[in-house]
C-alpha positions as CSV (number, residue, x, y, z in Angstrom):
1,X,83.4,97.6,110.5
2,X,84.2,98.2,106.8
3,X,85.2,94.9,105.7
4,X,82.3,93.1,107.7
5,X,79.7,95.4,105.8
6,X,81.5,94.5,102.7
7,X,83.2,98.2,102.0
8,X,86.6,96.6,101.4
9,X,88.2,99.6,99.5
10,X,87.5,101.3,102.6
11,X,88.0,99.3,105.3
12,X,91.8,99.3,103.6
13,X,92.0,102.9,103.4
14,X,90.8,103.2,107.0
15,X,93.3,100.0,107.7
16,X,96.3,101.9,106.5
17,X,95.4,104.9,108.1
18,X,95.5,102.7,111.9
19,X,98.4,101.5,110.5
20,X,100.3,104.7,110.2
21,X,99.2,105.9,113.3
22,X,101.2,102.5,115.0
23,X,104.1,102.8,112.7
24,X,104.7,106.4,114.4
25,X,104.0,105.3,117.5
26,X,106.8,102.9,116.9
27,X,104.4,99.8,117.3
28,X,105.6,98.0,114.8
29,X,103.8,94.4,115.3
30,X,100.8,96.0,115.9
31,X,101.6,97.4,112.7
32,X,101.7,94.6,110.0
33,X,99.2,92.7,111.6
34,X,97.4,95.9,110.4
35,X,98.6,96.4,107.5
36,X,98.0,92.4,106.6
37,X,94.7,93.3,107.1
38,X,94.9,96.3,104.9
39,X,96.3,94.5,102.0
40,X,94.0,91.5,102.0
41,X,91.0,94.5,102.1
42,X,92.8,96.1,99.4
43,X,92.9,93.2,97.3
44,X,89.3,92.3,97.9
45,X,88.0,95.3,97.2
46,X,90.4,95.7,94.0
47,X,92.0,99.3,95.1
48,X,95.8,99.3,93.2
49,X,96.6,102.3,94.5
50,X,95.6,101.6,98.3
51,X,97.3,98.3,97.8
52,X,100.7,100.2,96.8
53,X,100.2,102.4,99.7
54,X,100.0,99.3,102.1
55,X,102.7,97.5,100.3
56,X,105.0,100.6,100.9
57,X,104.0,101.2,104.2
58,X,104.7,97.2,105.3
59,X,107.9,97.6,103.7
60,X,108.7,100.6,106.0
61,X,107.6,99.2,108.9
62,X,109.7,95.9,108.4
63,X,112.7,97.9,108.2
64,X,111.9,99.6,111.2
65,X,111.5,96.7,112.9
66,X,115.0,95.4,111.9
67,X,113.8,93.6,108.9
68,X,115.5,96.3,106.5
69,X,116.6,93.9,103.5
70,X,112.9,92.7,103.4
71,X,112.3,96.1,104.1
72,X,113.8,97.8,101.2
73,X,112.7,94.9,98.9
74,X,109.0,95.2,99.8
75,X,108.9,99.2,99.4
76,X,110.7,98.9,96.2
77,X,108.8,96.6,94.4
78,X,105.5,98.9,95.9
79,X,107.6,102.0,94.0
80,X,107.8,99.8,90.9
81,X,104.2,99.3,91.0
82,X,103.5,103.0,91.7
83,X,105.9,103.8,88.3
84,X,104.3,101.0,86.5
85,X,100.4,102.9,87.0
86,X,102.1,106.5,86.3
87,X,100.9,107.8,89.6
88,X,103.5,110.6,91.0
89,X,101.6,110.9,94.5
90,X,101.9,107.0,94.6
91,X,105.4,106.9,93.5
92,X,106.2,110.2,96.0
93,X,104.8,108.2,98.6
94,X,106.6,105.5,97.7
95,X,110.1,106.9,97.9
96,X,109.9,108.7,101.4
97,X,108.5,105.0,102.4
98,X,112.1,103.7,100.6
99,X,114.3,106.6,102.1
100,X,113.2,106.3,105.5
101,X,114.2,102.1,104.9
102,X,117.8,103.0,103.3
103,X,118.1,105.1,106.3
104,X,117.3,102.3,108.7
105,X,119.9,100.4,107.0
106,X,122.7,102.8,107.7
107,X,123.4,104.0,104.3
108,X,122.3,107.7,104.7
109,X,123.9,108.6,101.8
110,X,121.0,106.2,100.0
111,X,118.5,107.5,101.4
112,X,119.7,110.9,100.5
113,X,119.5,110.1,97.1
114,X,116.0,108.7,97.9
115,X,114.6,111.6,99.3
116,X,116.3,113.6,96.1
Protein backbone atom coordinates (compact mmCIF):
# COMPACT_ATOMS: atom_id res chain seq x y z
CA UNK A 1 0.00 0.00 0.00
CA UNK A 2 1.11 3.53 -1.03
CA UNK A 3 0.20 5.50 1.85
CA UNK A 4 1.58 2.76 4.40
CA UNK A 5 5.01 2.92 2.55
CA UNK A 6 4.77 6.66 2.78
CA UNK A 7 4.26 7.38 -1.20
CA UNK A 8 1.27 9.64 -0.45
CA UNK A 9 1.19 11.48 -3.90
CA UNK A 10 0.66 8.14 -5.10
CA UNK A 11 -1.33 6.34 -3.12
CA UNK A 12 -3.86 9.46 -4.11
CA UNK A 13 -3.35 9.13 -7.64
CA UNK A 14 -3.88 5.35 -7.41
CA UNK A 15 -6.89 6.35 -4.84
CA UNK A 16 -8.61 8.40 -7.45
CA UNK A 17 -8.09 6.06 -10.01
CA UNK A 18 -10.29 3.12 -7.66
CA UNK A 19 -12.40 5.80 -7.21
CA UNK A 20 -13.38 6.34 -10.73
CA UNK A 21 -13.69 2.93 -11.48
CA UNK A 22 -16.75 2.85 -8.46
CA UNK A 23 -18.19 6.10 -9.59
CA UNK A 24 -18.91 4.27 -13.06
CA UNK A 25 -19.87 1.42 -11.65
CA UNK A 26 -22.44 3.56 -9.97
CA UNK A 27 -21.09 2.65 -6.41
CA UNK A 28 -21.25 5.70 -5.09
CA UNK A 29 -20.52 5.04 -1.19
CA UNK A 30 -17.87 2.93 -2.00
CA UNK A 31 -16.89 5.99 -3.76
CA UNK A 32 -16.24 8.81 -1.28
CA UNK A 33 -15.13 6.64 1.21
CA UNK A 34 -12.39 6.38 -1.54
CA UNK A 35 -12.10 9.45 -2.53
CA UNK A 36 -11.81 10.65 1.43
CA UNK A 37 -8.97 8.56 1.34
CA UNK A 38 -7.67 10.20 -1.76
CA UNK A 39 -7.92 13.61 -0.56
CA UNK A 40 -6.35 13.15 2.87
CA UNK A 41 -3.25 11.24 0.63
CA UNK A 42 -3.41 14.13 -1.55
CA UNK A 43 -2.95 16.54 1.17
CA UNK A 44 -0.24 14.65 2.86
CA UNK A 45 1.73 14.20 0.18
CA UNK A 46 1.20 18.00 -1.01
CA UNK A 47 -0.12 17.11 -4.73
CA UNK A 48 -2.63 20.39 -5.76
CA UNK A 49 -3.34 19.12 -8.72
CA UNK A 50 -4.41 15.43 -7.57
CA UNK A 51 -6.18 17.15 -4.79
CA UNK A 52 -8.38 19.14 -7.44
CA UNK A 53 -8.91 15.98 -9.29
CA UNK A 54 -10.38 14.32 -6.10
CA UNK A 55 -12.19 17.34 -5.07
CA UNK A 56 -13.96 17.39 -8.52
CA UNK A 57 -14.54 13.85 -8.64
CA UNK A 58 -16.20 13.88 -4.79
CA UNK A 59 -18.29 16.64 -6.05
CA UNK A 60 -19.52 14.44 -8.98
CA UNK A 61 -20.12 11.64 -7.12
CA UNK A 62 -22.23 13.51 -4.47
CA UNK A 63 -24.43 14.66 -7.10
CA UNK A 64 -24.83 11.34 -8.31
CA UNK A 65 -25.73 10.14 -5.28
CA UNK A 66 -28.54 12.78 -4.87
CA UNK A 67 -26.48 15.17 -3.09
CA UNK A 68 -26.33 17.63 -6.32
CA UNK A 69 -26.36 21.10 -4.44
CA UNK A 70 -23.31 19.83 -2.44
CA UNK A 71 -22.54 18.41 -5.59
CA UNK A 72 -22.21 21.34 -7.79
CA UNK A 73 -20.72 23.36 -4.86
CA UNK A 74 -17.89 20.91 -4.28
CA UNK A 75 -16.86 20.55 -8.15
CA UNK A 76 -17.08 24.21 -8.47
CA UNK A 77 -15.00 25.37 -6.03
CA UNK A 78 -12.37 22.29 -7.41
CA UNK A 79 -12.86 24.31 -10.98
CA UNK A 80 -11.96 27.49 -9.16
CA UNK A 81 -8.90 26.01 -7.79
CA UNK A 82 -7.98 24.45 -11.21
CA UNK A 83 -8.41 28.33 -12.78
CA UNK A 84 -6.69 29.69 -9.78
CA UNK A 85 -3.18 27.24 -10.78
CA UNK A 86 -3.79 28.01 -14.67
CA UNK A 87 -4.04 24.38 -15.43
CA UNK A 88 -6.44 23.83 -18.68
CA UNK A 89 -6.36 19.83 -18.22
CA UNK A 90 -7.29 20.52 -14.48
CA UNK A 91 -9.83 23.00 -15.31
CA UNK A 92 -11.15 20.61 -18.49
CA UNK A 93 -11.47 18.03 -16.06
CA UNK A 94 -13.09 20.07 -13.85
CA UNK A 95 -15.92 21.15 -16.03
CA UNK A 96 -17.06 17.63 -17.44
CA UNK A 97 -16.98 16.83 -13.46
CA UNK A 98 -19.51 20.11 -13.19
CA UNK A 99 -21.60 19.26 -16.39
CA UNK A 100 -22.23 15.78 -15.52
CA UNK A 101 -23.56 17.46 -11.77
CA UNK A 102 -25.85 20.34 -13.59
CA UNK A 103 -27.05 17.46 -15.47
CA UNK A 104 -27.92 15.42 -12.35
CA UNK A 105 -29.76 18.33 -11.25
CA UNK A 106 -32.19 18.54 -14.14
CA UNK A 107 -30.95 21.69 -15.71
CA UNK A 108 -29.57 20.20 -19.06
CA UNK A 109 -29.53 23.32 -20.51
CA UNK A 110 -26.62 24.06 -17.63
CA UNK A 111 -24.81 21.56 -18.23
CA UNK A 112 -24.89 22.35 -21.84
CA UNK A 113 -23.28 25.32 -21.35
CA UNK A 114 -20.77 23.37 -19.14
CA UNK A 115 -19.75 20.99 -21.51
CA UNK A 116 -19.41 24.30 -24.09
Amino acid sequence: DFAQAGQHAEAAVDLHAAAVRLRNAGQYAAALDVLDRAAAAADAGDVGDTAVRVAALTGNVLARSGRVDEGIATVRAALARALELDRADLAADSYQRLADAVERSGNFAGAVEAYR
